[in-house]
MMTF fields as JSON, N, C-alpha, C and O atoms, coordinates in Angstrom:
{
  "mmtfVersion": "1.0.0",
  "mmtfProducer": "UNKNOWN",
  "numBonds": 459,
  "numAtoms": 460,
  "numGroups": 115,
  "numChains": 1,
  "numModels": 1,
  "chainsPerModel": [1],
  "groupsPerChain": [115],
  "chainIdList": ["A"],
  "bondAtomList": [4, 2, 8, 6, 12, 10, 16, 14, 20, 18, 24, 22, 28, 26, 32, 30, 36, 34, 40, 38, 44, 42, 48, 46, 52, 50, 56, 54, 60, 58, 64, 62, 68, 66, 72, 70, 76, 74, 80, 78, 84, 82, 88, 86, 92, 90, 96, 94, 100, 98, 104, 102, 108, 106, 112, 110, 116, 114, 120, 118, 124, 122, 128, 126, 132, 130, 136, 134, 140, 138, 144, 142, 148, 146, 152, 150, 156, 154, 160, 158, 164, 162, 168, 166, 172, 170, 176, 174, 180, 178, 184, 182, 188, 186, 192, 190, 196, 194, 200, 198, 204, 202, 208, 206, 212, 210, 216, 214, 220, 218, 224, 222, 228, 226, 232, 230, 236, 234, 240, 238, 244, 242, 248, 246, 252, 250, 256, 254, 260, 258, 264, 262, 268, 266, 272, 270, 276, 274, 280, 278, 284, 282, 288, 286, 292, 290, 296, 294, 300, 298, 304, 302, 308, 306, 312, 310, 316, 314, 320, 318, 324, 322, 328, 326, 332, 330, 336, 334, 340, 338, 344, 342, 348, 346, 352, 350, 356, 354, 360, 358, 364, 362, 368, 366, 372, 370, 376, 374, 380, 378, 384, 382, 388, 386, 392, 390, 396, 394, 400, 398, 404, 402, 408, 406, 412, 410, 416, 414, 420, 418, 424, 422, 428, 426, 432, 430, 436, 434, 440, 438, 444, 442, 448, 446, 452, 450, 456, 454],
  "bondOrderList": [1, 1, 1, 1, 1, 1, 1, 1, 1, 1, 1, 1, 1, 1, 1, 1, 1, 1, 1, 1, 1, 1, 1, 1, 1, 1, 1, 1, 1, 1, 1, 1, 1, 1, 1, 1, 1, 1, 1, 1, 1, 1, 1, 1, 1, 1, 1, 1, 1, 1, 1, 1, 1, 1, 1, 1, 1, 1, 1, 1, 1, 1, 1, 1, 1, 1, 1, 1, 1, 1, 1, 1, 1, 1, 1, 1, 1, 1, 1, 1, 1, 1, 1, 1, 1, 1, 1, 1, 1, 1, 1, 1, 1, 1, 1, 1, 1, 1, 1, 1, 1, 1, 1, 1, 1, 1, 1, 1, 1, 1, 1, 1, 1, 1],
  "groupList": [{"groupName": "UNK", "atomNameList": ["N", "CA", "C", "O"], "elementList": ["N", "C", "C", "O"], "formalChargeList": [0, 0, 0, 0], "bondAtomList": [1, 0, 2, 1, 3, 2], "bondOrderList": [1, 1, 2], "singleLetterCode": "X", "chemCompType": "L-PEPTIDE LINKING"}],
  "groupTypeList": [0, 0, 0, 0, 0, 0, 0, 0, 0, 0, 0, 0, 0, 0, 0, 0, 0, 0, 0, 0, 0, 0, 0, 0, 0, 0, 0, 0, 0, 0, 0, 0, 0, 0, 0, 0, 0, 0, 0, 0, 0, 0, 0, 0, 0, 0, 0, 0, 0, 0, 0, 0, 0, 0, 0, 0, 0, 0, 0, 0, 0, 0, 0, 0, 0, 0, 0, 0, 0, 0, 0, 0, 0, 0, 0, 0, 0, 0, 0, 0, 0, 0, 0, 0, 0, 0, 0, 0, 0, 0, 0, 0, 0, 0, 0, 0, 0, 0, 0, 0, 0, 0, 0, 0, 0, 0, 0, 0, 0, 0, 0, 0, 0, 0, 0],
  "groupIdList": [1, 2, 3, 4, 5, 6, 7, 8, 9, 10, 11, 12, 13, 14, 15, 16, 17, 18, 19, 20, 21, 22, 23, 24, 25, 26, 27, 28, 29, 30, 31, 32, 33, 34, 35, 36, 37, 38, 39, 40, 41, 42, 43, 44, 45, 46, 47, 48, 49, 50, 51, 52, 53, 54, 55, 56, 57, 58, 59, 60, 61, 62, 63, 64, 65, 66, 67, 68, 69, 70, 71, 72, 73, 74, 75, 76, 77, 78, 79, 80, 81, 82, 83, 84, 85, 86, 87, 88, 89, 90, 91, 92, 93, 94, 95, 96, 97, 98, 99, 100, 101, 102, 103, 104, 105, 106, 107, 108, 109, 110, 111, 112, 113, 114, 115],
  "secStructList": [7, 7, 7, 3, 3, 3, 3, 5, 7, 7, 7, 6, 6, 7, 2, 2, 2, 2, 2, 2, 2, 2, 2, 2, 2, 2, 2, 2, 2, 2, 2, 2, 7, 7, 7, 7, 5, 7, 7, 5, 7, 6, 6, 6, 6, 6, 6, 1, 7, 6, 6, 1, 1, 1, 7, 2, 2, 2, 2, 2, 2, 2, 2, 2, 2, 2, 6, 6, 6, 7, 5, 7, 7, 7, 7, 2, 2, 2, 2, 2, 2, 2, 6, 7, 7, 1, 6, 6, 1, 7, 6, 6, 7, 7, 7, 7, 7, 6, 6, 2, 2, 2, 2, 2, 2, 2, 6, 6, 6, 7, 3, 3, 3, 3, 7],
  "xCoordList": [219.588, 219.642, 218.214, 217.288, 218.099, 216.904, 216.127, 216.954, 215.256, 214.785, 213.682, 212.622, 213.92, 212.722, 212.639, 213.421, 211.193, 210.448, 210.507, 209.472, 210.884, 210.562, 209.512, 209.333, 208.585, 207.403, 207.693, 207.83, 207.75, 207.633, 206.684, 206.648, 205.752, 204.719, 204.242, 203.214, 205.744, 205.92, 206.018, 206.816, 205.026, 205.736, 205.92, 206.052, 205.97, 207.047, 206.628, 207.391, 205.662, 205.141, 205.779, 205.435, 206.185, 206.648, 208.195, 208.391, 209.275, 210.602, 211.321, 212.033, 211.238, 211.663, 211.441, 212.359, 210.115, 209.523, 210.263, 211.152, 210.011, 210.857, 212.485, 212.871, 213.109, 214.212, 215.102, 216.138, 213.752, 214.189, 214.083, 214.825, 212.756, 212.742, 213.893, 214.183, 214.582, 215.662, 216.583, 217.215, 217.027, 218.024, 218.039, 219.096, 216.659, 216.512, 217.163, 217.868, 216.628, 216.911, 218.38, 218.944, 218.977, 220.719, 221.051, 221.535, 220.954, 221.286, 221.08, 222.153, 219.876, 219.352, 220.537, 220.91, 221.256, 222.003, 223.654, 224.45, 224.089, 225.082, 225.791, 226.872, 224.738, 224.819, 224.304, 224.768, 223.152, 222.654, 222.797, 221.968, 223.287, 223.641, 222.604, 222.855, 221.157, 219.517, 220.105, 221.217, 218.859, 218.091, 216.983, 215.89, 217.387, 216.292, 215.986, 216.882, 214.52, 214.338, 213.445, 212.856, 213.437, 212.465, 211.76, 211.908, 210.489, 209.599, 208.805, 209.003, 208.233, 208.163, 206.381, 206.128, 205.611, 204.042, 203.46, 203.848, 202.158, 200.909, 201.745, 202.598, 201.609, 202.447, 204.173, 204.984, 204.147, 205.807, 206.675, 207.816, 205.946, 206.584, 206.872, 207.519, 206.477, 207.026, 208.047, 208.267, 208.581, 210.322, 211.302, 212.443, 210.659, 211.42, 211.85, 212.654, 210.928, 210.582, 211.989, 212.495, 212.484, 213.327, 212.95, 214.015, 212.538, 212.072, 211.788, 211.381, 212.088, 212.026, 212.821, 213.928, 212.504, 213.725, 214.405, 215.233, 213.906, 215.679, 215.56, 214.754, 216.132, 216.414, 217.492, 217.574, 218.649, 219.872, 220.163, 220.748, 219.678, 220.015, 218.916, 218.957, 218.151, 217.27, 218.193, 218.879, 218.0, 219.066, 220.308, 220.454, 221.079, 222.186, 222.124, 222.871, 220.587, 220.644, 219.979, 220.294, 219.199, 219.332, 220.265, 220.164, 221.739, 222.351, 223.008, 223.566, 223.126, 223.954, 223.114, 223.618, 221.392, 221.056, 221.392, 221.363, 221.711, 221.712, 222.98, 222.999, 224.399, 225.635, 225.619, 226.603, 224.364, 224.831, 223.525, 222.937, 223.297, 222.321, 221.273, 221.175, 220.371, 218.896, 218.045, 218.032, 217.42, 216.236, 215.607, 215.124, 215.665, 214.612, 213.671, 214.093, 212.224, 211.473, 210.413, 210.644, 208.999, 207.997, 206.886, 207.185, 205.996, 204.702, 204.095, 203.687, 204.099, 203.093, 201.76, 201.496, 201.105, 199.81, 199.314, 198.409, 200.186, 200.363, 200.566, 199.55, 201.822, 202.495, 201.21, 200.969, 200.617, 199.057, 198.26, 197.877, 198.001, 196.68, 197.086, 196.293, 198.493, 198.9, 198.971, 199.13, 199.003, 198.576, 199.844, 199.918, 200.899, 202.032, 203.017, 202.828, 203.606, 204.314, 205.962, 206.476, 206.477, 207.891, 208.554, 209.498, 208.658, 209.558, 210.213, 211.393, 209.533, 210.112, 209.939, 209.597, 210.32, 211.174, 212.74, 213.339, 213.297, 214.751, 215.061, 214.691, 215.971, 216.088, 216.811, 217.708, 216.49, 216.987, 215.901, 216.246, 215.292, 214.05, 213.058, 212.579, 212.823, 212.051, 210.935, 210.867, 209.927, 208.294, 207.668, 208.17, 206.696, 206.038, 204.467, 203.848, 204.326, 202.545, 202.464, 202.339, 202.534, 202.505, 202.22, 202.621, 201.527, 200.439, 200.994, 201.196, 201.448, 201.197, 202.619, 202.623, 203.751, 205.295, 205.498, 206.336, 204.334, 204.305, 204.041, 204.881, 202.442, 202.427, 203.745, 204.122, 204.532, 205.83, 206.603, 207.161, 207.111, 208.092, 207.533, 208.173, 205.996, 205.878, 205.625, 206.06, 205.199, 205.594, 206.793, 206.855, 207.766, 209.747, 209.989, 211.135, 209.417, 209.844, 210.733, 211.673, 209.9, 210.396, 209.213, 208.115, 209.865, 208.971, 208.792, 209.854, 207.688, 207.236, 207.054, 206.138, 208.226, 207.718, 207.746, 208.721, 206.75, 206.144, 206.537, 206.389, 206.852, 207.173, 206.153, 206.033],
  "yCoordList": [130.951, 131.232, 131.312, 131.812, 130.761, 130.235, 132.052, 132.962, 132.275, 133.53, 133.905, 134.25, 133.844, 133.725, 134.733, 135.556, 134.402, 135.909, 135.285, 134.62, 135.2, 134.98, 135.251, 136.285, 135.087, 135.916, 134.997, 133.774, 135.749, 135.475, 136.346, 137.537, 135.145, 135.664, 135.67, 135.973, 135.092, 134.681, 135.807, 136.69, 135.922, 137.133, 137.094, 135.931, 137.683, 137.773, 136.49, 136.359, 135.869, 134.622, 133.355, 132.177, 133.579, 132.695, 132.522, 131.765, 132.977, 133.589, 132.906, 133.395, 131.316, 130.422, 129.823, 129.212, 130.057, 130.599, 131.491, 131.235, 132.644, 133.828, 133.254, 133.265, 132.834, 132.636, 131.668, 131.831, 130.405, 129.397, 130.406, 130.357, 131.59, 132.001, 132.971, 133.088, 133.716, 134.306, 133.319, 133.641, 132.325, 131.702, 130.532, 130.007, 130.131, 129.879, 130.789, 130.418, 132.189, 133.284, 132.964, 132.424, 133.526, 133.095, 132.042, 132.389, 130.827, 129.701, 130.116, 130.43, 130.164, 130.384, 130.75, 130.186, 132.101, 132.709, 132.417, 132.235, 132.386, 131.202, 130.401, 130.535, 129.467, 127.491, 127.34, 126.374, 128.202, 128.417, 129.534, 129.497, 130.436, 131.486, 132.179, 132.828, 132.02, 132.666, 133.928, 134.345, 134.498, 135.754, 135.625, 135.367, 135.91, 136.258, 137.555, 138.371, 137.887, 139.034, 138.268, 137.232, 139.279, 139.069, 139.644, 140.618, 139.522, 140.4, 139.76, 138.584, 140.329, 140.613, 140.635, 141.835, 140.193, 140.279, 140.003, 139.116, 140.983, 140.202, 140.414, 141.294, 139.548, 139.649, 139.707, 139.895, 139.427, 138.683, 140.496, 140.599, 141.504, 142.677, 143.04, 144.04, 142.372, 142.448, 141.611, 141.433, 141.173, 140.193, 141.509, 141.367, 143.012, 143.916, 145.121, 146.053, 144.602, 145.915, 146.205, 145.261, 147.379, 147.642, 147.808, 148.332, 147.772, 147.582, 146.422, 146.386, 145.321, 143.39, 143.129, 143.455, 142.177, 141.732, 140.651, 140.017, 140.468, 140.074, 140.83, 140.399, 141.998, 142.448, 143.066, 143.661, 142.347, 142.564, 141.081, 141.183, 140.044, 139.075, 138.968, 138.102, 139.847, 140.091, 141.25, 141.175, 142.113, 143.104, 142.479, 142.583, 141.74, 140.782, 140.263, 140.382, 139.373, 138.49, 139.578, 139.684, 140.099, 141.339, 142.098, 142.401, 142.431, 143.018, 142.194, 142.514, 140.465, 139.715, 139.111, 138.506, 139.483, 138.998, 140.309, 140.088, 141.659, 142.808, 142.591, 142.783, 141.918, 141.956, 140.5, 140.237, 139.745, 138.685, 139.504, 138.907, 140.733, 141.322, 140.921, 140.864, 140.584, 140.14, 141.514, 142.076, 141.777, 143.112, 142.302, 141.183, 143.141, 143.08, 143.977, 145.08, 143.622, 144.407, 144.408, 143.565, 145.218, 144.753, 145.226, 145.885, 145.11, 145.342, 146.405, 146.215, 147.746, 149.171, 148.537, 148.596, 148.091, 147.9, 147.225, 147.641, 145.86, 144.921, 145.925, 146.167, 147.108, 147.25, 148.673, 149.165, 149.135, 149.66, 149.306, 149.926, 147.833, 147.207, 146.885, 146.726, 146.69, 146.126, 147.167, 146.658, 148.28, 149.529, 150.306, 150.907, 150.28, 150.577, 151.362, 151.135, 151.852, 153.201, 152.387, 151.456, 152.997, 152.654, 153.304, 152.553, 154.504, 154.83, 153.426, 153.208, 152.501, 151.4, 150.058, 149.011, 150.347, 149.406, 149.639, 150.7, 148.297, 149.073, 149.573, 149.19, 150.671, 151.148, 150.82, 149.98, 151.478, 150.845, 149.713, 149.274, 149.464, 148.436, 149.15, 150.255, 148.535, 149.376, 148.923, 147.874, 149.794, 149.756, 149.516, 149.964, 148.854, 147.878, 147.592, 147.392, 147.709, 147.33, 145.551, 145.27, 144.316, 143.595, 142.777, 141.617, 143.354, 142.181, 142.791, 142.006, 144.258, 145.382, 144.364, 143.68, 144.29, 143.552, 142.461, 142.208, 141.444, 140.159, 139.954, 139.369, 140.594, 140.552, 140.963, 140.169, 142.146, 142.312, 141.684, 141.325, 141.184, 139.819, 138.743, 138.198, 138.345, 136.788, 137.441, 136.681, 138.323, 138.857, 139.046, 139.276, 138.83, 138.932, 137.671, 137.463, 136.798, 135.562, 134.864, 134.07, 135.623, 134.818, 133.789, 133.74, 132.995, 131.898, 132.219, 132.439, 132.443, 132.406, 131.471, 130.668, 131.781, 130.651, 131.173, 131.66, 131.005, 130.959, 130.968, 129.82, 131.478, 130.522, 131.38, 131.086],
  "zCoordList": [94.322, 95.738, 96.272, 95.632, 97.546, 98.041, 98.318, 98.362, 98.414, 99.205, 99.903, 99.382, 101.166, 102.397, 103.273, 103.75, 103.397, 104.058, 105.613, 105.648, 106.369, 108.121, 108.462, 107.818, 109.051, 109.844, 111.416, 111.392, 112.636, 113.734, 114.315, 114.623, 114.377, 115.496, 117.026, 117.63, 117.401, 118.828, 119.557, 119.242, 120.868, 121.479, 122.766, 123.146, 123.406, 124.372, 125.76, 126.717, 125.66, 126.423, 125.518, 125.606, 125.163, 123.631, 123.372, 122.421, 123.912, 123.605, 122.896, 122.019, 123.229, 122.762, 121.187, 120.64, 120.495, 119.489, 119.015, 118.203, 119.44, 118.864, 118.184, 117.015, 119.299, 119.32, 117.946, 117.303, 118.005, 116.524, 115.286, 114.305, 115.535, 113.935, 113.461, 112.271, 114.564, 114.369, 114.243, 113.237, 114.659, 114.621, 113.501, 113.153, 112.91, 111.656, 110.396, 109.457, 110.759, 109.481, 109.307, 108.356, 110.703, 110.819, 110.037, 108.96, 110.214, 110.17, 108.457, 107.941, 107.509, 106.423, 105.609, 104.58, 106.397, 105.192, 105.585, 104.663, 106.949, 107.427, 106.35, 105.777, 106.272, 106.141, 104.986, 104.381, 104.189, 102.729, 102.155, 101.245, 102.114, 101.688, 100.946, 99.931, 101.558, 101.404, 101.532, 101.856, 101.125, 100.892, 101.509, 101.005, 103.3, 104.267, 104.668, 104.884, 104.815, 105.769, 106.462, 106.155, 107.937, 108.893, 108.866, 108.127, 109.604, 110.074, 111.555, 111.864, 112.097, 113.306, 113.269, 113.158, 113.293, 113.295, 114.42, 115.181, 114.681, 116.201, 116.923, 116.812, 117.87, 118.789, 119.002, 119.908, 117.604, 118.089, 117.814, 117.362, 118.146, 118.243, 119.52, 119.832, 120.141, 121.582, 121.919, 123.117, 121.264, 120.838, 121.065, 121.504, 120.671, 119.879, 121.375, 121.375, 122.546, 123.274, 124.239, 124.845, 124.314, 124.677, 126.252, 126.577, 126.93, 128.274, 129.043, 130.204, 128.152, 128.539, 128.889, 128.461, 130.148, 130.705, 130.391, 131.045, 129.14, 128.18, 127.204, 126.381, 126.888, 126.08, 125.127, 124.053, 126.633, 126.353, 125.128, 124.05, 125.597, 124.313, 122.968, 122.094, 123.045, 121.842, 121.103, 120.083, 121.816, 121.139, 119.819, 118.601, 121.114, 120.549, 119.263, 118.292, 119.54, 118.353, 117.006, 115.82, 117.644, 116.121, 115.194, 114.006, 116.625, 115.282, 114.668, 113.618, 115.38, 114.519, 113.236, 112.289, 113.466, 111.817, 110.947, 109.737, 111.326, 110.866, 109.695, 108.479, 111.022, 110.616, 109.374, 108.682, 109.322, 107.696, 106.675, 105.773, 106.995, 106.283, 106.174, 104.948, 106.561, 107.021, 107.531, 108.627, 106.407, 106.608, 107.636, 107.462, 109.021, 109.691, 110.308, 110.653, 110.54, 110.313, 111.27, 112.137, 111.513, 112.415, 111.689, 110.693, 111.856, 111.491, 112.408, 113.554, 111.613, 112.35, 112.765, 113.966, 112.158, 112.177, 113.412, 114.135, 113.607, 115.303, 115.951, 116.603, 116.24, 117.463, 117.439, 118.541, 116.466, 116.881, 117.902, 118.894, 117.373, 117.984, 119.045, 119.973, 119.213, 120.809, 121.308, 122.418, 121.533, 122.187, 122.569, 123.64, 121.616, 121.764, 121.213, 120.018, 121.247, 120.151, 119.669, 120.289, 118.533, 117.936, 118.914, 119.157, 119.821, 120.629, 121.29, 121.014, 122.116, 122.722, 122.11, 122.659, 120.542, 119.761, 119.7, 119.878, 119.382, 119.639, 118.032, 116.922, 118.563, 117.056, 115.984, 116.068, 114.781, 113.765, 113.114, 112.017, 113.379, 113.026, 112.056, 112.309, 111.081, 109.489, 110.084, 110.725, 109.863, 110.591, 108.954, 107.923, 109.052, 107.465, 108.06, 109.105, 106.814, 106.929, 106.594, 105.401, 107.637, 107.614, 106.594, 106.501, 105.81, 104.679, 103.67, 102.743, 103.382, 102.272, 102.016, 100.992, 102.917, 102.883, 102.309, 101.443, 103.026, 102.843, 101.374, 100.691, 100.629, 99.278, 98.525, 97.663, 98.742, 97.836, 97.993, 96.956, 99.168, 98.925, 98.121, 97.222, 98.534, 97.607, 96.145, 95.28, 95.745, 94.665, 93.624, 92.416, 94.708, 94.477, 94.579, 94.978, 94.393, 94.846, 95.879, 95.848, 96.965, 98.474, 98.534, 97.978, 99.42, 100.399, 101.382, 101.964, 102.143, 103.444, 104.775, 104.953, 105.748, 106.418, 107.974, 108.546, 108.386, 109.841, 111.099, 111.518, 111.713, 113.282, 114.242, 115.432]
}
């Protein structure tokens, strides 16, 4: 079984970005029956903000990667530097040290792939 790490770094000028790497992950464990998690990096933590005005279909598409089990995740360290607190992430979202994550998955033998 295939097993891949997501990283989306699209953020919120970007949605459409955002949108393939979630709907990639989907599709991943769907249609290949992977072993995806997401994660959420830089910018693309503002994909996550509960105060966007779409956030009713971000929401959406989160709990449906939640509901084929897809760890998803964001990076503390970005939603730092972007000057921003976990209060207005939506909840339920595992907060990760971007790189500290990335090494233990490719360590576990995931593949990493980008959007």
């Amino acid at each position: 079984m295939a097993k891949l790490f997501v990283v989306s770094t699209a953020g919120k000028d970007d949605i459409n970005r955002a949108n393939m790497a979630m709907n990639f992950a989907y599709n991943a464990v769907k249609n290949a029956n992977a072993d995806v998690a997401l994660m959420f990096l830089g910018r693309g933590v503002e994909t996550l903000l509960k105060n966007s005005g779409n956030s009713k279909p971000m929401l959406d598409m989160i709990n449906n990667l939640r509901e084929v089990n897809i760890d998803v995740m964001y990076c503390s360290v970005s939603l730092k530097g972007l000057g921003l607190n976990p209060d207005i992430i939506f909840d339920g979202i595992s907060n990760v040290m971007g790189g500290v994550e990335t090494a233990k998955r490719v360590d576990t033998g995931y593949s990493v792939i980008t959007f």
